[in-house]
PAPA-974660 format. One record per atom (N, C-alpha, C): y, x, z. Coordinates in pm, whole numbers, padded with zeros to 5 digits, always signed. Layout:
YXZ/...
% end
This chain:
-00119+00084+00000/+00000+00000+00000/+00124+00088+00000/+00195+00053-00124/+00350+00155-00118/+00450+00110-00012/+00509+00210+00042/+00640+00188+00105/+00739+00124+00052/+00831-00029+00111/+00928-00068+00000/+01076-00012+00008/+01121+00042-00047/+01216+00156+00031/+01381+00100-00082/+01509+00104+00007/+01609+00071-00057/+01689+00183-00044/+01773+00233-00196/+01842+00300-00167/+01961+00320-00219/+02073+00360-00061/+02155+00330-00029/+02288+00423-00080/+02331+00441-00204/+02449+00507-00285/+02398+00579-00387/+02476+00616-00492/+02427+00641-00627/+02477+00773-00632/+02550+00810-00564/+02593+00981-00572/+02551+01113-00620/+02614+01219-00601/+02536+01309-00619/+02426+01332-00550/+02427+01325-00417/+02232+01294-00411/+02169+01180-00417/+02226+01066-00381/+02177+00932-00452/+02097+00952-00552/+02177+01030-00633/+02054+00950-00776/+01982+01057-00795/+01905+01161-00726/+01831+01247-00724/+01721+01161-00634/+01778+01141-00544/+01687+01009-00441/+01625+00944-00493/+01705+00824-00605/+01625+00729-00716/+01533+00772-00783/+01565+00907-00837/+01431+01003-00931/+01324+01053-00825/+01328+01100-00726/+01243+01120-00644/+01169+00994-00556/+01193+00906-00526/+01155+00750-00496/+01042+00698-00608/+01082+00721-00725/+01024+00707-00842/+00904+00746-00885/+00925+00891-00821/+00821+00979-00899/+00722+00963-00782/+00729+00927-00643/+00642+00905-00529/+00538+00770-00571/+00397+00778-00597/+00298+00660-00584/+00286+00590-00508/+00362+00643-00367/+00323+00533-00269/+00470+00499-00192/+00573+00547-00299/+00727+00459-00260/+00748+00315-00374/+00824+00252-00351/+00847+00092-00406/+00980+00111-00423/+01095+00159-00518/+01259+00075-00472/+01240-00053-00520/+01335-00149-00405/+01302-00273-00395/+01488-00293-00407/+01545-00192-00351/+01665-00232-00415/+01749-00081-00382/+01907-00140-00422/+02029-00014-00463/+02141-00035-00392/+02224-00002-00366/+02361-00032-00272/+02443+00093-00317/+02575-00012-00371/+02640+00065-00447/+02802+00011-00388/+02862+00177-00388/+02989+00106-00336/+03098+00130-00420/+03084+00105-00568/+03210+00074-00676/+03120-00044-00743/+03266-00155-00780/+03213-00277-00849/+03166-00262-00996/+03156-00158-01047/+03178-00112-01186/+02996-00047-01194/+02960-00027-01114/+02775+00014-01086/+02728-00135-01080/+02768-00180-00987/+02693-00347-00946/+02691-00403-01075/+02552-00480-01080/+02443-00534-01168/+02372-00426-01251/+02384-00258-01262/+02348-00187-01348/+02251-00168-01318/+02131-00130-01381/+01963-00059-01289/+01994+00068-01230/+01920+00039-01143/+01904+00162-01114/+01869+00300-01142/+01762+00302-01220/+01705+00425-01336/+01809+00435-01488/+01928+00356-01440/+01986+00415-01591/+02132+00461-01501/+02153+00414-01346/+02232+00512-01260/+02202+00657-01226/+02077+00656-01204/+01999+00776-01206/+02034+00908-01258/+02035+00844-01405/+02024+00900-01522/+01870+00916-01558/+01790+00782-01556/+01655+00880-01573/+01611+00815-01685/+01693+00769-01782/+01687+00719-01943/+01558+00585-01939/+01547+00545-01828/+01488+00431-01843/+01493+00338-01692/+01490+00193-01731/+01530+00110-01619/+01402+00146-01512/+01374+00099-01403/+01332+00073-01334/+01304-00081-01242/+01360-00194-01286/+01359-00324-01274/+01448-00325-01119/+01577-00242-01111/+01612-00273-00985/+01777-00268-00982/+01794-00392-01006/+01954-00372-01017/+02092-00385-00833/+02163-00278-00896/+02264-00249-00809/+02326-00349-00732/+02344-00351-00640/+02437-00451-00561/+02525-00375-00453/+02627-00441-00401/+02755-00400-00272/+02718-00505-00204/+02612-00591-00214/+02575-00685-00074/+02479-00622+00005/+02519-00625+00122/+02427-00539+00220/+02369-00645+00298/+02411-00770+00284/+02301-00891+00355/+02177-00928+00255/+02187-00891+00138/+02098-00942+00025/+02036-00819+00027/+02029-00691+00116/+01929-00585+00074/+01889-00598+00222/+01933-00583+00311/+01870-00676+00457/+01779-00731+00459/+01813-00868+00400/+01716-00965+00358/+01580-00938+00285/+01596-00814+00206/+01488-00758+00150/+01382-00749+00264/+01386-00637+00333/+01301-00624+00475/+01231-00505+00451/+01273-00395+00383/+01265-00272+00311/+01169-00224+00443/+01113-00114+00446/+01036-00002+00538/+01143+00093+00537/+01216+00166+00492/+01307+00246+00475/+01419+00236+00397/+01549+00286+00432/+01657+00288+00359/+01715+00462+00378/+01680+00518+00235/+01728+00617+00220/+01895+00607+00205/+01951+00643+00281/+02089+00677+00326/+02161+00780+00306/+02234+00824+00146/+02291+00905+00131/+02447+00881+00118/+02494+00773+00112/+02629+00777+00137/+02740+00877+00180/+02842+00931+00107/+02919+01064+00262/+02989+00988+00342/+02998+01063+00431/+03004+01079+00555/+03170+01124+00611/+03165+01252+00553/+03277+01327+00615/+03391+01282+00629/+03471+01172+00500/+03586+01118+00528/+03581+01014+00558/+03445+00921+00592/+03427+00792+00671/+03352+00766+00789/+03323+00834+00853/+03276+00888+00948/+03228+00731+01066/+03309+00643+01156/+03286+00540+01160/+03267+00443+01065/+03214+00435+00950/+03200+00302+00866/+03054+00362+00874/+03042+00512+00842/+02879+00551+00817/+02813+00503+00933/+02847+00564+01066/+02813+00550+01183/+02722+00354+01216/+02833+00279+01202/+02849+00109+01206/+02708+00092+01045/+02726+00176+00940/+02652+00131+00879/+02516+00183+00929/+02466+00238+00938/+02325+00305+01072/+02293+00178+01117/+02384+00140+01240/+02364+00072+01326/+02335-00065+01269/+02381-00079+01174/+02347-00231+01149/+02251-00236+01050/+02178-00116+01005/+02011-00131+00929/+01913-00118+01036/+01913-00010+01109/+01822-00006+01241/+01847-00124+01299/+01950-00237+01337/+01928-00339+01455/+01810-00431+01387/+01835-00427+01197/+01773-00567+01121/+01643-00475+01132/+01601-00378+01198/+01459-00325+01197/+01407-00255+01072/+01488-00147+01003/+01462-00078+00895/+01474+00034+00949/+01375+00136+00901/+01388+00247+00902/+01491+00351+00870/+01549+00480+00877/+01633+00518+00783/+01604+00666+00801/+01614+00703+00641/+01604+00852+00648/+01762+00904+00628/+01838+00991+00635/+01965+01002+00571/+02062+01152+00583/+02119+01173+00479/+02157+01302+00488/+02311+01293+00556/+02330+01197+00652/+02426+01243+00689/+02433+01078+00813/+02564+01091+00929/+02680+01210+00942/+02513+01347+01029/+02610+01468+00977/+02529+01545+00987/+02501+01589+01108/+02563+01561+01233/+02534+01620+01340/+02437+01550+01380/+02407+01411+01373/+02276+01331+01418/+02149+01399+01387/+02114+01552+01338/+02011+01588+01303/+01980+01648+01420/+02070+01699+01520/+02026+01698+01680/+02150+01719+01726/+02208+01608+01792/+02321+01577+01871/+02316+01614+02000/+02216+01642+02087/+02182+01676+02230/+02308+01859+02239/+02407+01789+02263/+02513+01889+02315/+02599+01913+02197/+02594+01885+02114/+02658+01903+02005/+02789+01762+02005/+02770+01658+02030/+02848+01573+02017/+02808+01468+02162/+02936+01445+02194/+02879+01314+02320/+02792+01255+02349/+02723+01189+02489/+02617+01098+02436/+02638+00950+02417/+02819+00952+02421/+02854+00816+02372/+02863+00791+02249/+02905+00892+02188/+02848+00901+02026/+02762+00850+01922/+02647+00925+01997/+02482+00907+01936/+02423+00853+01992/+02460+00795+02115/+02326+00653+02198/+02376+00557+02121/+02442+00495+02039/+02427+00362+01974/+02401+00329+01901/+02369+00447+01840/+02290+00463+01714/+02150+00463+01727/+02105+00555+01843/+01939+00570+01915/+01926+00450+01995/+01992+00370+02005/+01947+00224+02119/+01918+00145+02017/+02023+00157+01871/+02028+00041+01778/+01848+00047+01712/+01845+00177+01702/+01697+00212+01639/+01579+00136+01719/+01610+00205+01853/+01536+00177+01969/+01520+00011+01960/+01600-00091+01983/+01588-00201+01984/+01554-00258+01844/+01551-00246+01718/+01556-00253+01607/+01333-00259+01587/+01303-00157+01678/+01183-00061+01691/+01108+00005+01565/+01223+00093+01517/+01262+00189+01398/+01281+00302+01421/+01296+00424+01322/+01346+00547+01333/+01431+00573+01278/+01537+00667+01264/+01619+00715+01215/+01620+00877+01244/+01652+00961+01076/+01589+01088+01065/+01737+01147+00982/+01789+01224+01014/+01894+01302+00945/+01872+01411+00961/+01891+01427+00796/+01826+01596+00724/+01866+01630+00599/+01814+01700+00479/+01868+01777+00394/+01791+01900+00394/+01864+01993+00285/+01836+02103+00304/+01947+02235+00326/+02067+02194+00394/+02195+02271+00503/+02289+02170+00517/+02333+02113+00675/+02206+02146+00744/+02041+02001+00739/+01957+02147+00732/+01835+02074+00725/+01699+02178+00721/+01627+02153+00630/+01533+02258+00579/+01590+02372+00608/+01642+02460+00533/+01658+02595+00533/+01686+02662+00642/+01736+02569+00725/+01816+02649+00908/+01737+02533+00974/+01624+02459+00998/+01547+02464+01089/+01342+02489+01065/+01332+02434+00939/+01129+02451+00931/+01151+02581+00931/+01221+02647+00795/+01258+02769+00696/+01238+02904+00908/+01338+02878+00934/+01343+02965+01030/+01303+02985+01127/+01228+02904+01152/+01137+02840+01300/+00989+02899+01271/+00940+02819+01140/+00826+02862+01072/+00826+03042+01047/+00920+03123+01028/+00953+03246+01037/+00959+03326+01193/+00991+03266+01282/+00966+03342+01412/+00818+03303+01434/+00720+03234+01410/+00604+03214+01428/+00533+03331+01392/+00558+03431+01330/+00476+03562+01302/+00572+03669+01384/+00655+03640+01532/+00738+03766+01522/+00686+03832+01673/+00679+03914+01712/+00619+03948+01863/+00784+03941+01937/+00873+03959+01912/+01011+03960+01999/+01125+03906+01897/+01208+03811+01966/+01301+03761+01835/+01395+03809+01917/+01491+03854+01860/+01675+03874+01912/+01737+03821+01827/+01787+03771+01730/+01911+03687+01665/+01766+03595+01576/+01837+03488+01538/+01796+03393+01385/+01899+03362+01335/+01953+03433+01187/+02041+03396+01163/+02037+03307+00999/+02080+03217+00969/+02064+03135+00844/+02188+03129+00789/+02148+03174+00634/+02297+03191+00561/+02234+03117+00434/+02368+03027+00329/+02376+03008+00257/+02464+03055+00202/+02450+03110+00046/+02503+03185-00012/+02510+03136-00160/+02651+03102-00182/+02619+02996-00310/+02761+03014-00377/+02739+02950-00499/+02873+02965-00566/+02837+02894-00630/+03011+02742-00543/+03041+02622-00591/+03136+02564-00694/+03125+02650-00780/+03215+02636-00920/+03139+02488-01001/+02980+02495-00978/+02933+02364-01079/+02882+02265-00967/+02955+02288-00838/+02896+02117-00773/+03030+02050-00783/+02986+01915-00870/+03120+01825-00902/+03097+01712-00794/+03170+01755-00732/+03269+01653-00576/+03380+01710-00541/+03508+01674-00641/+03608+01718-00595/+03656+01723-00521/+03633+01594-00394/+03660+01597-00289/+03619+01659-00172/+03511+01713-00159/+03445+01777-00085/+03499+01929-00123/+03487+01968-00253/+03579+02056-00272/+03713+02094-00218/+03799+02057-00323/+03932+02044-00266/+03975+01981-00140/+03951+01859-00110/+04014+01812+00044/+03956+01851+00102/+03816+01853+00128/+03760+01876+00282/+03734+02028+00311/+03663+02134+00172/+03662+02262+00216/+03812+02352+00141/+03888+02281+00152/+04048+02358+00108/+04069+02450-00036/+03951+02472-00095/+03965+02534-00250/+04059+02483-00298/+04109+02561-00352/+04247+02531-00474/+04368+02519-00419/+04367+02538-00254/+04473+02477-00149/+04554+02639-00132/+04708+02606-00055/+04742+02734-00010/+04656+02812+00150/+04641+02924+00148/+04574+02987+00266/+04637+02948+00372/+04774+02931+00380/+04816+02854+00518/+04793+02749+00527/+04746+02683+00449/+04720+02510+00482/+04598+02483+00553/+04545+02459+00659/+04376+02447+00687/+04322+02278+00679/+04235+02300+00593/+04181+02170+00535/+04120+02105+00668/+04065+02038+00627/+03987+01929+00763/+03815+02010+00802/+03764+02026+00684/+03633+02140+00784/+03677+02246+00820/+03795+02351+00846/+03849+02430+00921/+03944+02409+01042/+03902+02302+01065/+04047+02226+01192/+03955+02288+01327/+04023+02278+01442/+03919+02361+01514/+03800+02254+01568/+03687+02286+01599/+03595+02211+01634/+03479+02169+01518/+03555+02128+01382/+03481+02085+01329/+03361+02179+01214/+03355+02285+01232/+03232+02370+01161/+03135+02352+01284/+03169+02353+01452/+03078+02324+01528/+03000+02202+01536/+03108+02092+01472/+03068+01929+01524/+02945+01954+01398/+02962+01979+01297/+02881+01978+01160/+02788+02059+01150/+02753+02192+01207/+02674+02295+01229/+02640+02298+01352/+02650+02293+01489/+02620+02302+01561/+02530+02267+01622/+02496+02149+01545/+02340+02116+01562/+02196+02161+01536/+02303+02274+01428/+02157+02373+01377/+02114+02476+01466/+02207+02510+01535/+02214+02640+01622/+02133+02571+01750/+02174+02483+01757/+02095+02405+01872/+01939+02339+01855/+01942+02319+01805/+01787+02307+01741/+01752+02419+01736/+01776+02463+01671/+01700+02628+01693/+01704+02666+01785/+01777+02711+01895/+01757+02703+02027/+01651+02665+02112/+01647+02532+02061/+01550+02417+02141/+01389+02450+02069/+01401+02479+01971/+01206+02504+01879/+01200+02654+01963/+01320+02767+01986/+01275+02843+02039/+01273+02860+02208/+01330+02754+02257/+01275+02699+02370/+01398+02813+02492/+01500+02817+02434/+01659+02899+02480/+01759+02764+02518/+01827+02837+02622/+01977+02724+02644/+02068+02835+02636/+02153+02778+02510/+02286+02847+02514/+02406+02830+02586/+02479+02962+02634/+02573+02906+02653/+02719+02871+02655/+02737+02901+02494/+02842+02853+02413/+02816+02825+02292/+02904+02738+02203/+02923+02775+02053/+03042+02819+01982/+03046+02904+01942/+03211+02989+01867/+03167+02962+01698/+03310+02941+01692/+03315+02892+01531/+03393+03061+01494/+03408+03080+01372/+03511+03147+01289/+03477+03148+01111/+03593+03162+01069/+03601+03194+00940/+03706+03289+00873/+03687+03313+00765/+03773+03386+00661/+03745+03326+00555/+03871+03339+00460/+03929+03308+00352/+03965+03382+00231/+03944+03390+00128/+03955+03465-00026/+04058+03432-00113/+04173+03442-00182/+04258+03387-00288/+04153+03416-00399/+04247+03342-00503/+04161+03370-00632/+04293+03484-00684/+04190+03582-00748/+04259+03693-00804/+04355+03633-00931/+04315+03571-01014/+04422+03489-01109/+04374+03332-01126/+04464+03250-01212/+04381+03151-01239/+04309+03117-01309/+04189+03024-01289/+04046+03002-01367/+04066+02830-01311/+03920+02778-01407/+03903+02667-01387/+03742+02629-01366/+03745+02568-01257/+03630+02505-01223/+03567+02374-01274/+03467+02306-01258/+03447+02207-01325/+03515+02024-01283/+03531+02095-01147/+03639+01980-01091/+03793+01980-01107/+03822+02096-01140/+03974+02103-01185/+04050+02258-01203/+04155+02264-01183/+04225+02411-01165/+04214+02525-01035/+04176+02580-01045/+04203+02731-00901/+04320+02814-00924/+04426+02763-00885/+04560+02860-00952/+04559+02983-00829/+04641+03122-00923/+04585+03263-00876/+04668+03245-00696/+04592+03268-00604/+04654+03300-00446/+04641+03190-00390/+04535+03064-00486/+04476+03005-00370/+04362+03021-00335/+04296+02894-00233/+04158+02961-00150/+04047+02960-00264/+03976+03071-00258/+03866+03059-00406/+03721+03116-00327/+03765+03121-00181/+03604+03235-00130/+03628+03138+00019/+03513+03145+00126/+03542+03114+00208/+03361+03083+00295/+03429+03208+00399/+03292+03247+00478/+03292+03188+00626/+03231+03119+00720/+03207+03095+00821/+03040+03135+00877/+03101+03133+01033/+03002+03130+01083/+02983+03010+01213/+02872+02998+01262/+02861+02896+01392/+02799+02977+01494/+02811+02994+01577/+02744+03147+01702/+02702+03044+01780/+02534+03013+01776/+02488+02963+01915/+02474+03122+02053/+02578+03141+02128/+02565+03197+02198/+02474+03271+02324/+02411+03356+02373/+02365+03364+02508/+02353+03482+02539/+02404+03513+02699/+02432+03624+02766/+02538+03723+02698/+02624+03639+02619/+02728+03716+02523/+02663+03797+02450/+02580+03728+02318/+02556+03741+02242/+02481+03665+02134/+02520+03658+02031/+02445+03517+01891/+02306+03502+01902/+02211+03475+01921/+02093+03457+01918/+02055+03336+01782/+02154+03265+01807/+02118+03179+01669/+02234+03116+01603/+02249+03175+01449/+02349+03197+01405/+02343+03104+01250/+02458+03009+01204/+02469+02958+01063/+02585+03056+01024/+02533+03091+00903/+02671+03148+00831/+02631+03089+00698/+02766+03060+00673/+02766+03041+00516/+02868+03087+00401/+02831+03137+00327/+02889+03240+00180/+02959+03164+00091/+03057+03071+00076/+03061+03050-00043/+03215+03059-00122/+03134+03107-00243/+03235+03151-00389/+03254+03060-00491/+03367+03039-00579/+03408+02967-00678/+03393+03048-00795/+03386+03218-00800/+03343+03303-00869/+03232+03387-00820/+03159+03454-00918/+03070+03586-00850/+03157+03721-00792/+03224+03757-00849/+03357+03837-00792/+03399+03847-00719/+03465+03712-00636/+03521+03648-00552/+03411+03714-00441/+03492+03851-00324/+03434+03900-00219/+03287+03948-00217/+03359+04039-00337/+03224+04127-00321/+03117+04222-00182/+03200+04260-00085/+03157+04323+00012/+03059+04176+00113/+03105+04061+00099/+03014+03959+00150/+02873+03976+00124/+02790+03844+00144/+02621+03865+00126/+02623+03821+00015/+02554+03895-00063/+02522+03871-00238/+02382+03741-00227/+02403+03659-00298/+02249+03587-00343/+02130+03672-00422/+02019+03617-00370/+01895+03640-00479/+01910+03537-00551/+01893+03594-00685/+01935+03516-00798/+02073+03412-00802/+02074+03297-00881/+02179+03259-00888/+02274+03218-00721/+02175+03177-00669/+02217+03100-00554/+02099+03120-00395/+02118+03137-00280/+01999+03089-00189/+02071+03071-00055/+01927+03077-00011/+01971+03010+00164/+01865+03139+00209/+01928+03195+00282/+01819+03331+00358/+01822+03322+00516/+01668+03379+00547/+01678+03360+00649/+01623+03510+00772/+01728+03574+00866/+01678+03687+00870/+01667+03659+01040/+01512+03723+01090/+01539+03713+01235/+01464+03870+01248/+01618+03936+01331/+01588+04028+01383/+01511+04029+01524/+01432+04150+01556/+01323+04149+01640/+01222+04273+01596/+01101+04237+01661/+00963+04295+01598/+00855+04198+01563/+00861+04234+01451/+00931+04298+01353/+01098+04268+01266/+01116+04283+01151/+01280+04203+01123/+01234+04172+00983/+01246+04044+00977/+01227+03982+00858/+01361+03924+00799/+01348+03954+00617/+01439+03833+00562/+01332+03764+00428/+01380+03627+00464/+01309+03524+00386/+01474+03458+00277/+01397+03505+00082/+01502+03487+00057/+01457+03306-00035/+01536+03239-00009/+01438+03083-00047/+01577+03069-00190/+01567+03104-00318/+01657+03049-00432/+01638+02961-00503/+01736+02877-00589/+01737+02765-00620/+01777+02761-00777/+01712+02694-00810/+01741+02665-00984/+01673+02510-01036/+01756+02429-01068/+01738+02330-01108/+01631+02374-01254/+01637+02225-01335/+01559+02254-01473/+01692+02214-01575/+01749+02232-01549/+01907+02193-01576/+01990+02362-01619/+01942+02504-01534/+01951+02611-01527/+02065+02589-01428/+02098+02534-01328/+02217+02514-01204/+02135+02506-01043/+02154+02623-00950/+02120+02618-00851/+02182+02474-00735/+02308+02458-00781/+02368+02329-00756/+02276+02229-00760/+02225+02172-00873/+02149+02061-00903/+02025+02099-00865/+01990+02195-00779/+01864+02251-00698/+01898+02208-00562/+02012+02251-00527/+02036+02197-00393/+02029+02031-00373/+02079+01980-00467/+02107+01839-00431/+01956+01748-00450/+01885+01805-00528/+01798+01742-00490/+01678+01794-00398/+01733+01936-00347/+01643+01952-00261/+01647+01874-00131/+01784+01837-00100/+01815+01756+00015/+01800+01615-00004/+01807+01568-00109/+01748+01395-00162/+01564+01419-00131/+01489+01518-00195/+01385+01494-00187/+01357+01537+00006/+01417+01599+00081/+01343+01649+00162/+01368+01502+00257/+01424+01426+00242/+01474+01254+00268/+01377+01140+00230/+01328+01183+00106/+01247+01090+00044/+01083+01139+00066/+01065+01255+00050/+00903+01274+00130/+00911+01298+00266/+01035+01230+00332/+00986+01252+00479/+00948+01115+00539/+00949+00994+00445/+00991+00857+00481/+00862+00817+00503/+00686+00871+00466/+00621+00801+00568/+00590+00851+00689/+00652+00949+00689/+00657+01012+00820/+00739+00938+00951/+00831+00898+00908/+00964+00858+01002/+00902+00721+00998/+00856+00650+00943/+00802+00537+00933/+00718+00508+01028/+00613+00612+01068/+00541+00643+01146/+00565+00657+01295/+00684+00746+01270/+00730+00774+01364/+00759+00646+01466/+00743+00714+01662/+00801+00645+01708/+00946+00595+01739/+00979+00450+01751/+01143+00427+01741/+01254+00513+01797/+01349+00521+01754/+01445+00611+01809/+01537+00690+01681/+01562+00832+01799/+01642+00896+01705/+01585+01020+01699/+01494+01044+01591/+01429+01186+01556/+01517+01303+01486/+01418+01448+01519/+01503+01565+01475/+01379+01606+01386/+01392+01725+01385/+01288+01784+01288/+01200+01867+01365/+01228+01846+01501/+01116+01864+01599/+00993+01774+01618/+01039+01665+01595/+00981+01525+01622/+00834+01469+01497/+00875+01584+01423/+00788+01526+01277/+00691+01644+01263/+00608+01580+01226/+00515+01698+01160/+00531+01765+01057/+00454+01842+00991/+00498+01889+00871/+00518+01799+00716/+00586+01799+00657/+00627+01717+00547/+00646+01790+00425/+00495+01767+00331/+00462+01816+00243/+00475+01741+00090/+00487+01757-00031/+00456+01734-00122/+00352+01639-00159/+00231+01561-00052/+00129+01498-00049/+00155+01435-00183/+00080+01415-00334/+00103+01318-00419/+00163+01299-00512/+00229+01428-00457/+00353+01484-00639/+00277+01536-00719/+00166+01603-00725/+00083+01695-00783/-00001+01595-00897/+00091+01607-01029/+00006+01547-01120/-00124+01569-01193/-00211+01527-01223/-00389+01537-01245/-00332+01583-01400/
% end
């Protein structure tokens, strides 16, 4: 019996979601939720882009996909500049007793110190009473900074740091907004966008550092944010718009889960609008990756790169985080009600993709 699963925005990972939903034997889309009127009534497999319908047309009614009575609602909607509407929307699929897998808001992937517990209990009660799960993940943060690195201290006799870096260059991911407004590209260096305001690389990362923490069974006790910033040497153009020369074109952070004054578990992330752009930084294997190095005995680096079939590590990422959403859903399904991390699940494999 397939899972009947609805899913919830057509986006850039949205419709990687739809293709991966698709290609699963034992998922069902039963429906789509779309939030421009100009998608509504379209199928879904021709939102996709996957050159053929799928018999499931779009809607902005969220009582008529309710009413469905779905097993799961993959939940990719963003997050970052709606932050309470996402939140209220959670809460009101878990109360009607649906499951949800979802890549965002992102700190719900383990909130335990990272954000209030007035925050995230109404979301875990709504589940709780609902008697559902709810699972927020991806692959950063997700995969790569918690199985990726966890699964890597499992061969180590002494760990001293885990540190997880993504290292990418976002010239071909088209979300201008995420671009330009939220991570400040194309902006002046004195201006600090909204993911550099203080607090918020912790509110958004900090959950990774903490999880990791927690699989390695540590209490930290701090988290320190920092970053630096790159101009662009002249101007170029990206696929979302202009980079005029001396604005932000590079831009490196880190998240320091702290202890005994010192990082033990660390997010950093690399990213460039050119290859050029800060050369002395961490170079990628191949076009793009997410690495993962834990010093100790021994000292390992695990380098994990990405390439779509498209030839764009971009369109690798996005659906690595749609699919790691969509084969986790009979898992979470399974799962008992509440609010799960990626502690909570077993391993979540490929079961069924493997064509005969």
């Amino acid at each position: 019996m397939a899972y009947r699963v609805v899913q919830w925005s057509t986006g850039n990972v949205g419709r990687h979601a739809i293709a991966g939903i698709a290609a699963r034997p034992d998922l069902d889309l039963v429906g789509c939720w779309v939030s421009t009127v100009d998608k509504v009534g379209r199928d879904a497999g021709e939102l996709a882009g996957l050159g053929r319908k799928l018999g499931v047309v779009a809607t902005g009614d969220v009582e008529e996909l309710l009413a469905l009575r779905p097993d799961c609602v993959v939940y990719t909607a963003m997050a970052d500049d709606r932050l309470v509407e996402a939140m209220d929307d959670l809460r009101r699929i878990l109360r009607a007793g649906i499951n949800v897998v979802s890549s965002s808001p992102v700190f719900l992937q383990f909130p335990r110190g990272t954000v209030p517990d007035e925050v995230s209990e109404p979301v875990r009660r709504a589940a709780v009473e609902g008697g559902v799960s709810l699972w927020v993940n991806g692959i950063d943060p997700g995969f790569a900074n918690d199985l990726l690195p966890l699964a890597l201290t499992g061969i180590s006799e002494r760990v001293d740091q885990v540190r997880c870096l993504e290292i990418l260059d976002y010239s071909t991911y088209h979300n201008r907004k995420v671009l330009f407004d939220i991570m400040g590209f194309g902006g002046a260096l004195e201006e600090i966008p909204l993911l550099l305001q203080p607090g918020v690389l912790s509110l958004a990362w900090g959950s990774v550092v903490r999880q990791l923490a927690s699989g390695l069974d540590i209490e930290l006790d701090e988290v320190q944010e920092s970053y630096q910033r790159l101009p662009a040497p002249e101007t170029f153009r990206i696929g979302t718009g202009e980079i005029a020369a001396g604005t932000a074109a590079g831009l490196r952070f880190e998240v320091r889960g702290m202890r005994g004054g010192r990082p033990v578990c660390v997010l950093e992330h690399v990213t460039r609008l050119r290859p050029d752009i800060g050369p002395e930084w961490p170079q990628p294997a191949g076009q793009g990756c997410y690495r993962v190095e834990v010093t100790g005995e021994p000292n390992y680096t695990l380098d994990l790169t990405l390439l779509g079939s498209d030839g764009d590590h971009n369109t690798a990422g996005l659906k690595a985080t749609a699919m790691r959403l969509v084969n986790a859903i009979p898992a979470v399904v399974a799962a008992p009600p509440g609010l799960l991390t990626a502690l909570d699940l077993p391993l979540i494999t490929g079961r069924g993709l493997v064509r005969g």
